[in-house]
C-alpha positions in Angstrom: 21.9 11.0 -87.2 19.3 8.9 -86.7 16.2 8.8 -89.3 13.0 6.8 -88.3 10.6 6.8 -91.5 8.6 3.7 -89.8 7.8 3.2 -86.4 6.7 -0.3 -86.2 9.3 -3.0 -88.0 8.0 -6.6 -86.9 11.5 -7.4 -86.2 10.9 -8.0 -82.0 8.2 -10.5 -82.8 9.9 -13.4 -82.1 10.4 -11.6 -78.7 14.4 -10.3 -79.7 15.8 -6.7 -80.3 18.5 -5.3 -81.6 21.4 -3.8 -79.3 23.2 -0.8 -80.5 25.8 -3.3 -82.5 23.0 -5.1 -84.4 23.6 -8.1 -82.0 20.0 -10.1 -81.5 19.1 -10.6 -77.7 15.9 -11.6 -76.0 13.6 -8.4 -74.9 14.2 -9.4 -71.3 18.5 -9.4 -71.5 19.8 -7.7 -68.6 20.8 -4.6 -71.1 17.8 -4.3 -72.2 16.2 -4.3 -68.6 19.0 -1.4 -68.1 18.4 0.8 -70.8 14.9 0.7 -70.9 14.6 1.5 -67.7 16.9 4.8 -68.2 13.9 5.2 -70.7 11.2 5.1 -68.5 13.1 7.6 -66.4 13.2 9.6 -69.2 9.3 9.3 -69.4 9.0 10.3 -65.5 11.5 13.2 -65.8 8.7 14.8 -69.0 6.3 14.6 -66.4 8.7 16.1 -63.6 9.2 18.8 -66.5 5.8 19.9 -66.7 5.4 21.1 -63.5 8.6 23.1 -63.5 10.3 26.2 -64.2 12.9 28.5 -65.4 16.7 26.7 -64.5 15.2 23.8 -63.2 13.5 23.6 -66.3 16.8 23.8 -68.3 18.4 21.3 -65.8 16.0 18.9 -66.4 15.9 19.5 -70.2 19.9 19.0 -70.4 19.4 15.5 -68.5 16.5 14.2 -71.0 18.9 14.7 -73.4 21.7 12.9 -71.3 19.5 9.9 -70.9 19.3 9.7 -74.7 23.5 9.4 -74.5 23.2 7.3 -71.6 20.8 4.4 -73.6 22.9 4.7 -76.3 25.7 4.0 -73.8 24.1 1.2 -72.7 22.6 -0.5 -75.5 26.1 -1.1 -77.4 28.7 -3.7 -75.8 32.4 -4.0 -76.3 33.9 -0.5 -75.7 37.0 -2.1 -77.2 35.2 -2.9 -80.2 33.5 1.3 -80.5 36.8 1.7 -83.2 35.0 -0.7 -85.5 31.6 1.0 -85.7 30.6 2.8 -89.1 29.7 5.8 -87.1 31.1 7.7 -83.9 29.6 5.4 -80.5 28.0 7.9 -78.3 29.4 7.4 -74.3 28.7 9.0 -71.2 31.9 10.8 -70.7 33.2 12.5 -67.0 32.0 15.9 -67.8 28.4 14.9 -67.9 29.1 13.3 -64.1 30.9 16.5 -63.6 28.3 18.6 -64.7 25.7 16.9 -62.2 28.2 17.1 -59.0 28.1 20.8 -59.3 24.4 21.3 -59.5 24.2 18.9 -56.7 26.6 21.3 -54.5 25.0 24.2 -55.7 21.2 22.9 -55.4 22.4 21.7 -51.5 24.0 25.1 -50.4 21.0 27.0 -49.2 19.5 24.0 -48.0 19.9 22.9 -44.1 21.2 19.4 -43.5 18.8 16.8 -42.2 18.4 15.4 -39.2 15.8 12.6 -40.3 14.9 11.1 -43.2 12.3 12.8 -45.2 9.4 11.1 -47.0 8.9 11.6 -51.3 6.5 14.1 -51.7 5.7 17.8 -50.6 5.1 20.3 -53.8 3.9 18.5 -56.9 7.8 18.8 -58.6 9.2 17.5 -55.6 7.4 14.3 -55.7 8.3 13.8 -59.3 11.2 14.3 -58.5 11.3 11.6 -55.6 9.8 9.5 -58.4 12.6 9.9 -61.1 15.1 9.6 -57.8 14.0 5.8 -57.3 13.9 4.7 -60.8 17.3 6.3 -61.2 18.3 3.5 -58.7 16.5 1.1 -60.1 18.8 1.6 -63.2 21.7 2.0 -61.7 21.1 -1.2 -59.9 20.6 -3.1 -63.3 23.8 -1.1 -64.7 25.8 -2.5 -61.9 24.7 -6.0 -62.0 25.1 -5.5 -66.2 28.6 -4.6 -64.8 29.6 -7.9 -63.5 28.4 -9.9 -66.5 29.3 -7.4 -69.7 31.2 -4.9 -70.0 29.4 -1.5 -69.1 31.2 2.2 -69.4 31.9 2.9 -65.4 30.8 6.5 -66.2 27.4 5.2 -67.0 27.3 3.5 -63.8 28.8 6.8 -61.7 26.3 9.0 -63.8 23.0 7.1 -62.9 24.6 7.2 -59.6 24.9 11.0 -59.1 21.5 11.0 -60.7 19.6 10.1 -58.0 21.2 12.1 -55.8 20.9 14.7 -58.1 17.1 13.9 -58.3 17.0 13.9 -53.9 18.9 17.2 -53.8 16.4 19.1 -56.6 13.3 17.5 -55.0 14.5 19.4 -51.5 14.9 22.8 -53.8 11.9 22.1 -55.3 10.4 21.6 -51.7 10.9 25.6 -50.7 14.9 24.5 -50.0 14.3 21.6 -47.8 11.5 23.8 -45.4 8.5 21.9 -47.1 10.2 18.5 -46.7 7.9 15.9 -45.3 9.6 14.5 -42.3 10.0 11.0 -41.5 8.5 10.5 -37.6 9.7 7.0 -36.6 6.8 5.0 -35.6 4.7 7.5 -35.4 2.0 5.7 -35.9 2.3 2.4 -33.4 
């Protein structure tokens, strides 16, 4: 369990943090980029919370607390090495990816399929929602590219991925089920 008795430490002064496995890096490393970035998704998805309700409330709720697992994920390297540690490593594991695919199929069954592409927005939930959706991306983007140069868990990578379209397919619920969508009208305005 984590204790925090002081919030400030002086330790990133120099402009270096500490990764999950004590290793020193520079504030701007690539895994940093990552996981802070699940962080500030984390910040977007409070605000998305605010605004909503009952078991999309819970939903979002359950993946706050994901995202926690998720930067934990991320912030420690060598998987091979997770034997070592003085204390269990926390890892995104399949049934958190599982979990997400079947709210995404349940979420899209009373929704009608698109026929154009719809822009973010419509009821207040729904456009924090559409915001959570692209930083989602934006992390899984870093988590990918993290991917080719470090070793990253590939279920991080698949969960962030199911994520935002997790985040597309709630933002259509939370958009009367897809009937308050805005639509996309190509060049509409030429």
């Amino acid at each position: 369990m984590v204790t925090i008795n002081k919030v400030y430490t002086k330790t990133g002064d120099d402009g270096e943090t500490s990764l999950g496995n004590f290793e020193r890096v520079a504030k701007f490393d690539l895994r940093v980029e990552a996981y802070g970035t699940v962080d500030e998704l984390n910040a977007h998805l409070g605000m998305a919370r605010l605004v909503s309700t009952g078991d999309m409330a819970a939903k979002l709720s359950s993946i706050q607390n994901d995202l926690f697992d998720l930067g934990a994920d991320l912030c420690r390297p060598n998987m091979e090495k997770d034997g070592e540690a003085e204390y269990e490593v926390l890892r995104v594991v399949r049934s958190q990816v599982e979990r997400l695919e079947r709210e995404i199929d349940t979420m899209n069954e009373p929704i009608a399929p698109l026929k154009t592409f719809i822009l973010p927005g419509g009821s207040q939930l729904a456009a924090h929602l559409h915001v959570c959706r692209t930083v989602a991306r934006r992390a899984e983007r870093l988590a990918v590219e993290l991917a080719f140069r470090d070793h990253v868990n590939p279920e991080a990578t698949k969960y962030l991925n199911r994520l935002s379209d997790w985040f597309f397919v709630a933002s259509r619920a939370a958009n009367n089920n897809g009937i308050d969508d805005l639509k996309w009208v190509p060049g509409a305005n030429r």
